[in-house]
C-alpha positions in Angstrom: 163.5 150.5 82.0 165.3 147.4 80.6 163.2 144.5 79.6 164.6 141.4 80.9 163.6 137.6 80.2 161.3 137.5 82.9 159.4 140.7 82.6 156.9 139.1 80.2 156.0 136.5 82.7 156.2 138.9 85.7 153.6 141.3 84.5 151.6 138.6 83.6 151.9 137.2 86.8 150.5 140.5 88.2 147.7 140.7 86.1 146.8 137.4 86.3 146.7 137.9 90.6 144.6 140.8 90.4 142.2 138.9 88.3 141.9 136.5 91.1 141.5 138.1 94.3 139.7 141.6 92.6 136.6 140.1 91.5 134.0 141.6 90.5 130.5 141.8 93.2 128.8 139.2 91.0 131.8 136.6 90.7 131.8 136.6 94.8 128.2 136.2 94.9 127.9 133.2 92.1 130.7 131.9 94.6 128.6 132.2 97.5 125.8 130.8 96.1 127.5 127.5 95.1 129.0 127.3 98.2 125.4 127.5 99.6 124.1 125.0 96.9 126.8 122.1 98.2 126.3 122.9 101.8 122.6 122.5 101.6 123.1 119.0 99.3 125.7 117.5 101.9 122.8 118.6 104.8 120.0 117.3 102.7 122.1 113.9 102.5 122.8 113.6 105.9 119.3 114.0 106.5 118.0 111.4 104.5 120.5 109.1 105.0 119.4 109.5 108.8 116.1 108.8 108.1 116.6 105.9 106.0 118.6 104.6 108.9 115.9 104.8 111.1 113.4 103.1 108.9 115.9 100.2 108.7 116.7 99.9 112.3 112.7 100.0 112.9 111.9 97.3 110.0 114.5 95.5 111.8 113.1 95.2 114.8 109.5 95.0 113.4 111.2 91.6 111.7 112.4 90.3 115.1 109.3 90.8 117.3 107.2 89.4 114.4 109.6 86.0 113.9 109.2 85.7 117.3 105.4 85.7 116.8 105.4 83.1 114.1 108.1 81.1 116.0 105.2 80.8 118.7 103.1 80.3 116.8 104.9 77.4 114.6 105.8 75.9 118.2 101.6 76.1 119.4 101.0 74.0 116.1 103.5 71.1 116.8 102.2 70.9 120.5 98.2 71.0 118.9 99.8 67.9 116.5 100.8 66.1 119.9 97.7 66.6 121.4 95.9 65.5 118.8 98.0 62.4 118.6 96.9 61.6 122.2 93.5 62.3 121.6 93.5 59.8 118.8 95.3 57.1 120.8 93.7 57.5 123.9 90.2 59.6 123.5 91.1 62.4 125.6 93.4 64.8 126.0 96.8 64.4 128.5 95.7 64.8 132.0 98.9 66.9 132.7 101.8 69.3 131.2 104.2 66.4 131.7 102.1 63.4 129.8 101.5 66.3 127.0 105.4 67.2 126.6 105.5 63.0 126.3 103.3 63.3 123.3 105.1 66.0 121.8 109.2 64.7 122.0 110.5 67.9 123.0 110.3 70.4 126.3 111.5 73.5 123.8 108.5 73.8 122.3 106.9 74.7 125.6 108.8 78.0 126.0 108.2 81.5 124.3 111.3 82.0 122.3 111.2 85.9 123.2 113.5 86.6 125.6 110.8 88.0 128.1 108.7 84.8 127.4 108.0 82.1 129.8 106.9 78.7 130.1 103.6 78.1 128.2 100.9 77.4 130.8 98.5 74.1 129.6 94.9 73.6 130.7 93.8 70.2 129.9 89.8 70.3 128.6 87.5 67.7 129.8 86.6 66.4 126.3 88.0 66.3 122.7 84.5 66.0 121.3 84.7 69.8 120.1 81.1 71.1 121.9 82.6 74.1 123.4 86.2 75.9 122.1 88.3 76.5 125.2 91.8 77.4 125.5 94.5 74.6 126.1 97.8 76.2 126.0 98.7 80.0 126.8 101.7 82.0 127.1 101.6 83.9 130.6 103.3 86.8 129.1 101.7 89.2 126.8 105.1 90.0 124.7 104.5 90.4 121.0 102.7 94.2 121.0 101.0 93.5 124.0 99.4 90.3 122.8 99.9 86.5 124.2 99.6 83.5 122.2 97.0 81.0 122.8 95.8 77.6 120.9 92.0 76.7 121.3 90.7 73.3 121.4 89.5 73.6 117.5 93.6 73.6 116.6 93.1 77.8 116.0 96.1 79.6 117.5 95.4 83.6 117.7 97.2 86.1 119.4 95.2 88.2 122.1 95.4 91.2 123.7 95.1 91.6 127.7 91.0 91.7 127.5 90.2 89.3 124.9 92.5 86.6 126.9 90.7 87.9 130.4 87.0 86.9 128.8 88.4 83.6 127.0 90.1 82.3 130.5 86.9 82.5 133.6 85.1 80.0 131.2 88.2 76.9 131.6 88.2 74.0 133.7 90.5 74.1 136.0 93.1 71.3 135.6 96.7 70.7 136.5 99.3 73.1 134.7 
């Protein structure tokens, strides 16, 4: 047989094809295991990725329910500032919600700013000379982890849970809301 031009490149064509596709049993076995490899790096990933999502959409909301809690809290301090403004002018405390929300300037402050908040509830205390600590001002929901936030007639504002705000409330006087 005649050699033409394109024998050369034919034949190595041919050889070059069987190279390929005739492997030998450990060529398709490195193959598999690389495959293997970059399929269990993509899950691994995909897995942590997921997680780290999850951490961040948790911190997130962590972040909210707690600015809510300080926002309360920042909002129980200007009221105890207003109260303590009356107390100084007058010697006692307002007699009602609506004399107290006089002394402070601004309605807002009287409302929970979490969206299942309500009104704050005020119980005016027969004296400002500080003998016995009562609460003054409560929120009637218990939003933030199952706590409501309170300010005490020593200017403290704490956060208390369902039986802690059931023992501090039997010992008020009972005054106009």
């Amino acid at each position: 047989m005649q050699a033409t031009p394109f024998s050369f490149w034919r034949n190595r064509w041919e050889e070059t094809r069987r190279s390929c596709w005739g492997g030998s049993a450990i060529d398709i076995l490195s193959a598999l295991v690389g495959v293997g490899l970059l399929a269990w790096a993509g899950w691994w990933i995909f897995k942590t990725m997921g997680r780290a999502g999850q951490q961040y959409a948790e911190g997130m909301i962590t972040a909210q329910h707690r600015s809510t809690e300080v926002v309360c809290q920042i909002n129980m301090r200007s009221i105890w500032q207003g109260l303590q403004m009356a107390a100084t002018s007058e010697g006692t405390y307002p007699e009602s919600k609506s004399d107290l929300i006089r002394w402070c300037g601004d309605p807002r402050l009287f409302h929970c700013p979490d969206p299942n908040g309500g009104e704050y509830r005020y119980l005016p205390a027969q004296r400002v000379d500080g003998s016995r600590v009562v609460v003054l001002l409560y929120e009637p929901n218990a939003v933030h982890d199952g706590r409501r936030c309170v300010l005490l007639s020593n200017g403290q504002i704490g956060l208390l849970t369902g039986d802690e705000f059931k023992r501090a409330l039997p010992t008020q006087p009972r005054g106009r809301r």
